[in-house]
Residue frames as a rotation matrix with the C-alpha (Angstrom) as fourth column:
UNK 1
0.574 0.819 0.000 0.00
0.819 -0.574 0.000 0.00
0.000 0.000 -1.000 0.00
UNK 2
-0.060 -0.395 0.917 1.06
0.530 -0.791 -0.306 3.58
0.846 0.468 0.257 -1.14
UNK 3
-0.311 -0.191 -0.931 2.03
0.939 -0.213 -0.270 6.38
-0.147 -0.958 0.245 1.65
UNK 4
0.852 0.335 -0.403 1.89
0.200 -0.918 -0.341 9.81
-0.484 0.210 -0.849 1.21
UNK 5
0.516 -0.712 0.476 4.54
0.577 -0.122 -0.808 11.16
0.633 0.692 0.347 -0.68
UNK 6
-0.042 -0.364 0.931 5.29
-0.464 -0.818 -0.340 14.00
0.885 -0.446 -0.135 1.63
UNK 7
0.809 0.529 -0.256 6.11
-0.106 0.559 0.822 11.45
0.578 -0.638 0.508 4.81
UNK 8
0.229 -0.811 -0.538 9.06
0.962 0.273 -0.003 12.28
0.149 -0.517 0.843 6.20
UNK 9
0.549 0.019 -0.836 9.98
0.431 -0.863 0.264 15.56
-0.716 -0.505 -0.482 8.16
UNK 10
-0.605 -0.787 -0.117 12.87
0.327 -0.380 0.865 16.12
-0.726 0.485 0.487 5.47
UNK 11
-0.686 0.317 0.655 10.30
0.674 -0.064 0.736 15.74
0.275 0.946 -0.169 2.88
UNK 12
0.457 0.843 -0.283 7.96
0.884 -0.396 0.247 18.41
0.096 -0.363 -0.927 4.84
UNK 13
0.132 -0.683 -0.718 10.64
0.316 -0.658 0.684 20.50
-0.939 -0.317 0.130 5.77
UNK 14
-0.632 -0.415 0.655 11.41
0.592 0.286 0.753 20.58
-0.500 0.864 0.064 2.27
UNK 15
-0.087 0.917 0.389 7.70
0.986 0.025 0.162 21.37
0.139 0.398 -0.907 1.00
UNK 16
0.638 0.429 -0.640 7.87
0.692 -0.685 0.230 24.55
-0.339 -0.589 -0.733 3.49
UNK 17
-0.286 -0.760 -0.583 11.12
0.135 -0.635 0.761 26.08
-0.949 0.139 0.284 2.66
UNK 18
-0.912 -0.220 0.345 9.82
0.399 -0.287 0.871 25.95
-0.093 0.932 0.350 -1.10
UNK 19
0.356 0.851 0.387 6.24
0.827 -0.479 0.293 27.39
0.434 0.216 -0.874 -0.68
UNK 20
0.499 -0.375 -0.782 7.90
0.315 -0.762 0.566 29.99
-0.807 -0.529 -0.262 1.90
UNK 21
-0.721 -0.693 -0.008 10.19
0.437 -0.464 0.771 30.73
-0.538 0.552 0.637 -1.24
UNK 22
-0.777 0.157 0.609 7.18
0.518 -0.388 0.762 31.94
0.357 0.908 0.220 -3.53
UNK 23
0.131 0.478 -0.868 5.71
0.869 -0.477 -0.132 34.34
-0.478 -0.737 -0.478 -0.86
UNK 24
-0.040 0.177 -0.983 4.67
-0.133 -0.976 -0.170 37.58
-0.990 0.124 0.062 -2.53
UNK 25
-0.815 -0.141 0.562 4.65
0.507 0.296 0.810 36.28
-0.280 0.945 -0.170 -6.07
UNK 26
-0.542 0.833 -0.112 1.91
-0.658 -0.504 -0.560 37.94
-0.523 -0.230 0.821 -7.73
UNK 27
0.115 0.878 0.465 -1.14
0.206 0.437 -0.876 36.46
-0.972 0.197 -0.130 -9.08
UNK 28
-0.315 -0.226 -0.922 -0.64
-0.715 -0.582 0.387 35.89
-0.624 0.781 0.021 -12.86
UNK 29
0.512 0.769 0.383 -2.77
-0.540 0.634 -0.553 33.31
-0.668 0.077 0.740 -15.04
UNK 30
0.979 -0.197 -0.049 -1.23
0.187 0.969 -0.160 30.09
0.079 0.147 0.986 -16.19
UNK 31
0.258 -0.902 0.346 2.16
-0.565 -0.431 -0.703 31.77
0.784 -0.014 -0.621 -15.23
UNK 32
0.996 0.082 -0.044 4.41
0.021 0.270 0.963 29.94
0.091 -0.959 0.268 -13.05
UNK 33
0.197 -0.838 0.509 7.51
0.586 -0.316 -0.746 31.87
0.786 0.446 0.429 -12.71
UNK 34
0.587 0.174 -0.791 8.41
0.807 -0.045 0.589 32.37
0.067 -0.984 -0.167 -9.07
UNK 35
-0.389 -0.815 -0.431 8.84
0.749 -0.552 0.367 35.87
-0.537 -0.180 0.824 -8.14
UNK 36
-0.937 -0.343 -0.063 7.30
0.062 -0.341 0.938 36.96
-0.343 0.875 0.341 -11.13
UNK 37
-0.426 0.879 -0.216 3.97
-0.898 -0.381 0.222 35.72
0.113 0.288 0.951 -11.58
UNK 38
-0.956 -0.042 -0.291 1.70
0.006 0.987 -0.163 32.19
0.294 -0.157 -0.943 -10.73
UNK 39
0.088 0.994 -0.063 -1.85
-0.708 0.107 0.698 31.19
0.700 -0.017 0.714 -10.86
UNK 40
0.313 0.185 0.932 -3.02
-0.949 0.096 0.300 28.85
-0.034 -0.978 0.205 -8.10
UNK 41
0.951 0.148 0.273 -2.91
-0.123 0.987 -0.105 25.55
-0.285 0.067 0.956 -9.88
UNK 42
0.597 -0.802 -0.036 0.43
0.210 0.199 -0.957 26.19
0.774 0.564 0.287 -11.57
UNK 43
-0.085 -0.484 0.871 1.87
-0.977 -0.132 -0.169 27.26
0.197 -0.865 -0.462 -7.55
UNK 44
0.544 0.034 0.838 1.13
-0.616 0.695 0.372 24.14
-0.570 -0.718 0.399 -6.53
UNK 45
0.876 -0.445 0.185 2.43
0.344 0.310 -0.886 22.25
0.337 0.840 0.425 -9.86
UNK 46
0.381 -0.882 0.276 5.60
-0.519 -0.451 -0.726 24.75
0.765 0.133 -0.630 -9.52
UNK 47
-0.016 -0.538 0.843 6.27
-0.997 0.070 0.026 23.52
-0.073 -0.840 -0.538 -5.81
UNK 48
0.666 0.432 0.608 5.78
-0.282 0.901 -0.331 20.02
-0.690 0.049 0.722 -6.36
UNK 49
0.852 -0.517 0.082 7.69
0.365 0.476 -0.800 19.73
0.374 0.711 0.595 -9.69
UNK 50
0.353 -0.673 0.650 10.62
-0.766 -0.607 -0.212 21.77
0.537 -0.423 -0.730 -7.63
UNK 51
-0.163 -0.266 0.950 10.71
-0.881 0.473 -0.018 18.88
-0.445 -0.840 -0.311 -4.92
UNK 52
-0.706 -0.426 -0.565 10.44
-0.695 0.571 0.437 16.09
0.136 0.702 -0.699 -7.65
UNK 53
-0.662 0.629 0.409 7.46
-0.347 0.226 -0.910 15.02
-0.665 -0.744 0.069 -6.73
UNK 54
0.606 0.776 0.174 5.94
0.048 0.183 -0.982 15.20
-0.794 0.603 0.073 -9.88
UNK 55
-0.283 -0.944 0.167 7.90
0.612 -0.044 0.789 14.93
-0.738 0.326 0.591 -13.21
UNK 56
-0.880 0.007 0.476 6.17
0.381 -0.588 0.714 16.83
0.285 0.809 0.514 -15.49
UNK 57
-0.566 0.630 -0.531 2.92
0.094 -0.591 -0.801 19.08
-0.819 -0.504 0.275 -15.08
UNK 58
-0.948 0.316 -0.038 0.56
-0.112 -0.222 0.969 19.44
0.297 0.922 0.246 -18.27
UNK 59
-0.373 0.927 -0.036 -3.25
0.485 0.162 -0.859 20.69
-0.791 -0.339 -0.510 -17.32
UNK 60
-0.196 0.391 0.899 -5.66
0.852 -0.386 0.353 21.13
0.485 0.836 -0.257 -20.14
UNK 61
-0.596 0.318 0.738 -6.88
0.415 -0.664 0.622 24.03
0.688 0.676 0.264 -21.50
UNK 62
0.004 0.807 -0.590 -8.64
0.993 0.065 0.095 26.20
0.115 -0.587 -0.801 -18.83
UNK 63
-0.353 -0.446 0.823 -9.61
0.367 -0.875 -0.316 29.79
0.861 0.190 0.472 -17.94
UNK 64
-0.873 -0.476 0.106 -9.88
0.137 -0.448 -0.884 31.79
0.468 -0.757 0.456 -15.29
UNK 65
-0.431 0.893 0.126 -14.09
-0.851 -0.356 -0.385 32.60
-0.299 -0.273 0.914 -14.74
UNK 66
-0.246 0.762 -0.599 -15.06
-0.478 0.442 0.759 28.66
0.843 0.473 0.255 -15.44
UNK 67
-0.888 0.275 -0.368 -15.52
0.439 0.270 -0.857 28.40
-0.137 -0.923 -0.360 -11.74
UNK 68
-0.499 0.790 -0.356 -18.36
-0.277 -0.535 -0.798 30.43
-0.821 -0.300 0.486 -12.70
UNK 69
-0.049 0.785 -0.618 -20.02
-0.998 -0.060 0.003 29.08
-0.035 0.617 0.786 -15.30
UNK 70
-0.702 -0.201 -0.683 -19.30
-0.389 0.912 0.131 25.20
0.596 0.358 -0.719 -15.74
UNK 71
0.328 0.939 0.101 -21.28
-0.759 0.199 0.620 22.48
0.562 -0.280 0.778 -14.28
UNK 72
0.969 -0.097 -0.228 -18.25
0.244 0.538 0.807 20.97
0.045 -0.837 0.545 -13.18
UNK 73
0.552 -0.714 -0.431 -14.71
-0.608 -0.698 0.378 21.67
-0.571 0.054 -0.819 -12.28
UNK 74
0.657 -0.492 -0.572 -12.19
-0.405 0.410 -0.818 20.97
0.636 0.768 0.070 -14.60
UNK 75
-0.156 -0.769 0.620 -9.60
-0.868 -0.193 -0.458 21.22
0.472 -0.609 -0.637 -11.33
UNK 76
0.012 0.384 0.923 -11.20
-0.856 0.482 -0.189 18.44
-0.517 -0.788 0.334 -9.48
UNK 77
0.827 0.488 -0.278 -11.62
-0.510 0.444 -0.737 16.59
-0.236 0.751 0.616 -12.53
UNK 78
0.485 -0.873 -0.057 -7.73
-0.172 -0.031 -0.985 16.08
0.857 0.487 -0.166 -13.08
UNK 79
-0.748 -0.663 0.044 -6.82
-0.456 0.465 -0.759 15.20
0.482 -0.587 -0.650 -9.75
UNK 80
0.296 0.704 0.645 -9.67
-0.729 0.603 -0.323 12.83
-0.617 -0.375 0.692 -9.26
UNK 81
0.995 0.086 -0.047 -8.33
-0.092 0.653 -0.752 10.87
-0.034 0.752 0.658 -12.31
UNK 82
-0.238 -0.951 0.197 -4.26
-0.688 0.022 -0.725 11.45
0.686 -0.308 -0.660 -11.60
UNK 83
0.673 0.151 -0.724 -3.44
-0.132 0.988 0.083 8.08
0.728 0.039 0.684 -10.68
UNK 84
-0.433 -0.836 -0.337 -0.96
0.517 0.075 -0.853 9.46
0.738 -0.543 0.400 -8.09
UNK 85
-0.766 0.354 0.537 -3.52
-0.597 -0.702 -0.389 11.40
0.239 -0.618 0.749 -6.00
UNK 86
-0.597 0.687 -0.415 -5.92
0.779 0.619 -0.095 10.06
0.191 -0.380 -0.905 -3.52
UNK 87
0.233 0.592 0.772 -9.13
-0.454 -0.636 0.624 12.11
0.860 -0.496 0.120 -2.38
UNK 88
-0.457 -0.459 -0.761 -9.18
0.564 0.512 -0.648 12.54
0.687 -0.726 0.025 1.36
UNK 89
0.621 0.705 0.343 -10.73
0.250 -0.593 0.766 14.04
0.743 -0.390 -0.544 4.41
UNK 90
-0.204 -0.657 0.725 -9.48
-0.545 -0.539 -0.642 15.86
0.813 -0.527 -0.248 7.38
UNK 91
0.433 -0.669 -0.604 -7.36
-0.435 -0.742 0.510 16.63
-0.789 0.041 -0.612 8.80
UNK 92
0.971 -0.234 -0.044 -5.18
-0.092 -0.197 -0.976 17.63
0.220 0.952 -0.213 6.22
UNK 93
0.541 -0.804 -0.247 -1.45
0.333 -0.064 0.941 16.99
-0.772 -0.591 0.233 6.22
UNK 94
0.118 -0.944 -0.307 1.54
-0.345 -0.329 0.879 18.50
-0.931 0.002 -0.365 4.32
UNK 95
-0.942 -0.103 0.319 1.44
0.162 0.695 0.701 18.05
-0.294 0.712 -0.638 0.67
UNK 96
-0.231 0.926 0.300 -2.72
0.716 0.370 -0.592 18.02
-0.659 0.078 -0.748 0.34
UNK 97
-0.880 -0.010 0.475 -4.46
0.439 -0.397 0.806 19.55
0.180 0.918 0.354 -2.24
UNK 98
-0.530 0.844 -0.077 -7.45
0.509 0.245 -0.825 21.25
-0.678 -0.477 -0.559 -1.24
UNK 99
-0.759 0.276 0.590 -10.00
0.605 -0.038 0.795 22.54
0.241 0.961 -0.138 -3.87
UNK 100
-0.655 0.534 -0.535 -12.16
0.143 -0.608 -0.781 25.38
-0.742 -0.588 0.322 -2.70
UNK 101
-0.426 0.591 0.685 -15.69
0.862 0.034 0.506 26.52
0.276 0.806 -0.523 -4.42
UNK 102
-0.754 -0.195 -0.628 -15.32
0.314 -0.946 -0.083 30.33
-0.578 -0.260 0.774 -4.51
UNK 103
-0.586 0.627 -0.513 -18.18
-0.805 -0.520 0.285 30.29
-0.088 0.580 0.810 -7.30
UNK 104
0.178 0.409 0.895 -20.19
-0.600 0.766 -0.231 27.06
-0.780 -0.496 0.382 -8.41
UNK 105
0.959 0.017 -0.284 -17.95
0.118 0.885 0.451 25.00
0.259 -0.466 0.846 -8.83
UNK 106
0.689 -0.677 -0.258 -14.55
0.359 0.011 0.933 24.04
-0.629 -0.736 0.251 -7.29
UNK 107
0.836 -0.455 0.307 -11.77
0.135 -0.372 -0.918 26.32
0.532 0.809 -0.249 -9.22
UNK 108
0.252 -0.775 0.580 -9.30
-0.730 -0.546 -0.412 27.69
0.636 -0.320 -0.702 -6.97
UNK 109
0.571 -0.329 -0.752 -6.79
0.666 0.722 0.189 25.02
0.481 -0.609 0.631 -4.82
UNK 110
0.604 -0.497 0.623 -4.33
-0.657 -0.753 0.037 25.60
0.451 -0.432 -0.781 -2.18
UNK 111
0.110 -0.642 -0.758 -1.51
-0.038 0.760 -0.649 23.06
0.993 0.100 0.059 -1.12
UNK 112
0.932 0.212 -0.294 -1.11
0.211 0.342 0.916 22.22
0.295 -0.915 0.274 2.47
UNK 113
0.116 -0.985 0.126 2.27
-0.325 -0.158 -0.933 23.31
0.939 0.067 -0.338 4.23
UNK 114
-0.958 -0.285 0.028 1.37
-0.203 0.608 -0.768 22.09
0.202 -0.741 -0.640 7.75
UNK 115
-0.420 0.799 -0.430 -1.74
0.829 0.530 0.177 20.66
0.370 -0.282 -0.885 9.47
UNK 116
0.023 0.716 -0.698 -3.16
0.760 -0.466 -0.453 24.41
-0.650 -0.520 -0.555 9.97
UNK 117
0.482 0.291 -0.827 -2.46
-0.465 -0.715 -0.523 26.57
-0.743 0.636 -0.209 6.98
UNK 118
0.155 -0.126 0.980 -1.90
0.829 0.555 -0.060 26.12
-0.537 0.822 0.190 3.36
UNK 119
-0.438 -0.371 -0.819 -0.44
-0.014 -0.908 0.419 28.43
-0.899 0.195 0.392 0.81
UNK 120
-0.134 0.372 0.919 -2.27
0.958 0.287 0.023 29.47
-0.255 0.883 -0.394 -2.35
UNK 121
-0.671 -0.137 -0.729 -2.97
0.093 -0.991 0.100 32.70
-0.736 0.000 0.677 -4.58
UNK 122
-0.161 0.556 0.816 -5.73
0.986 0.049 0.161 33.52
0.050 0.830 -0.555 -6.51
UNK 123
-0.725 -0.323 0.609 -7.20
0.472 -0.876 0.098 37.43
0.501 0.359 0.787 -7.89
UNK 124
0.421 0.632 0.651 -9.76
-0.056 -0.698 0.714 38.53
0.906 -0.337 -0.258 -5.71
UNK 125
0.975 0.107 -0.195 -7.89
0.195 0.019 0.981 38.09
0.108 -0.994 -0.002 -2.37
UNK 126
0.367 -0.910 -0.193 -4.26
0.273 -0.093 0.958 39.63
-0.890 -0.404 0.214 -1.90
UNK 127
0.990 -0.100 -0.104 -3.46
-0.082 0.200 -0.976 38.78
0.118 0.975 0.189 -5.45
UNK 128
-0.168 -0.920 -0.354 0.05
-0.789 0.341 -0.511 37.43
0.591 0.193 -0.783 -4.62
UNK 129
-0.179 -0.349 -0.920 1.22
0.100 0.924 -0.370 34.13
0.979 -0.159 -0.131 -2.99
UNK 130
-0.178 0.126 0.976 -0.07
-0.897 -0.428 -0.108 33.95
0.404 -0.895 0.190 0.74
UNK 131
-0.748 -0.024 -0.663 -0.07
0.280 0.895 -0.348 31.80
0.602 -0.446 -0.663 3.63
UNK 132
-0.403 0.663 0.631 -3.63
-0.642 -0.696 0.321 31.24
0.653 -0.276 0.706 4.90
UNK 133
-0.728 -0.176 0.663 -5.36
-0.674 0.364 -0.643 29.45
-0.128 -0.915 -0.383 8.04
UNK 134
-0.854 0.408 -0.324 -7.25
0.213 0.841 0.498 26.32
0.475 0.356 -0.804 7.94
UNK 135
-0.626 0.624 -0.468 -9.30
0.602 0.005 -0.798 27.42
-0.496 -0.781 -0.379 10.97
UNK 136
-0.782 0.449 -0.432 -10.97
-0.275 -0.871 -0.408 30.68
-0.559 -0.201 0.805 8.81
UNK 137
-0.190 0.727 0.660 -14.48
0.221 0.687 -0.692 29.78
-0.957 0.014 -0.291 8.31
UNK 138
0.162 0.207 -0.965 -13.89
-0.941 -0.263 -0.214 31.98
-0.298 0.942 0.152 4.25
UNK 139
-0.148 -0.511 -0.847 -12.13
-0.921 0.383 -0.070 29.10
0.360 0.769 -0.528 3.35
UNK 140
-0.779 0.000 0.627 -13.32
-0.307 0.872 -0.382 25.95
-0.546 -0.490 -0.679 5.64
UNK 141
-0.344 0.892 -0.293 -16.71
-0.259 -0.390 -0.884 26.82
-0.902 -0.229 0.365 4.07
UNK 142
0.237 -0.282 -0.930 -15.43
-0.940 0.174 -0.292 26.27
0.244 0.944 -0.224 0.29
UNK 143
-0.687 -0.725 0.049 -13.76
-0.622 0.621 0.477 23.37
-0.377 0.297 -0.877 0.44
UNK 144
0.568 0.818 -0.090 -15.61
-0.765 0.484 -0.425 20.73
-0.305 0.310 0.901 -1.68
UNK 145
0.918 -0.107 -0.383 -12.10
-0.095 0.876 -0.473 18.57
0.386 0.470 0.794 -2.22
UNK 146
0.528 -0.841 0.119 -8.95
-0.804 -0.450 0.388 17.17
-0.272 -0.300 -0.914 -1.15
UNK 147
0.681 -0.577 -0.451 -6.00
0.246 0.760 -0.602 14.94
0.690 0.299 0.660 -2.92
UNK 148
0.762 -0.594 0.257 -3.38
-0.467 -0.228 0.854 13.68
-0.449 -0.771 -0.451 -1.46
UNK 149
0.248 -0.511 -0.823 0.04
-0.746 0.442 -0.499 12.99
0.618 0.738 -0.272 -3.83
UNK 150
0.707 -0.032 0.707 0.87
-0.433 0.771 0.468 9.31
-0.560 -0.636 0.531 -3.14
UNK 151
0.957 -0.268 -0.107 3.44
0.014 0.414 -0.910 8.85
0.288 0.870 0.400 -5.77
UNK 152
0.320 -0.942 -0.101 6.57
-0.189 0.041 -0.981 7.70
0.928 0.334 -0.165 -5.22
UNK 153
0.417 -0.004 0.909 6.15
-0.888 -0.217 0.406 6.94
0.195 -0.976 -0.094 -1.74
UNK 154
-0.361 -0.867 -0.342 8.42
-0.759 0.487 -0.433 4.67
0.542 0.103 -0.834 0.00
């Protein structure tokens, strides 16, 4: 049976020091260029393909406002079917994917960094790269998913 991927303090430790590196990034669609610019899905992608977790990154075709119109999410869609992600429930640990529904449906994710906040960046809130609490009921309220990467786990 498969572990998490992110199971070992090095490999956590790890995770943190590289979301903690793309603090203040702004908000910049399908851009992931740390420092520079980074949409939510391509922050998490960036930090992930950084720590070799993943080897390559390729999401289809999406824009920015089909949290607001679709009938379902693409986002959810693609890591429900990514044979290296599990869905899961809290608590959340280090590594998790969580999928918020900021319109109707789930569009916007944010990546666990410890078992109380998660970093993520999207345009109507900050609009750069921020570390936010699990506990605040904006964002406990949204969730509607969570993956957890299980690839490569010893």
């Amino acid at each position: 049976m498969q572990q998490p991927y992110f199971n070992t303090l090095e490999k956590i430790l790890a995770l943190q020091t590289e979301a903690q590196s793309w603090m203040g990034t702004p908000f910049a669609p399908k851009a992931m260029v740390k420092g520079a610019g980074v949409d939510c899905v391509h922050l998490a992608a960036g930090i992930y393909l950084k720590l070799g977790a993943i080897a390559e990154f390729v999401p289809g075709d999406y824009t920015l406002d089909e949290g607001s119109h679709l009938k379902t999410s693409k986002v959810i869609g693609w890591f429900a079917n990514h044979p290296d992600f599990a869905p899961v429930e809290a608590p959340y640990l280090a590594g998790d994917i969580l999928c918020f529904n900021l319109a109707q449906v789930g569009h916007h994710v944010g990546m666990v960094i410890n078992g109380k906040e998660f970093v993520h960046v999207f345009a109507q809130r900050g609009r750069f790269v921020i570390v936010s609490n699990l506990s605040e009921s904006f964002y406990t309220r949204h969730i509607v998913a969570a993956y957890r990467l299980m690839k490569g786990a010893a």
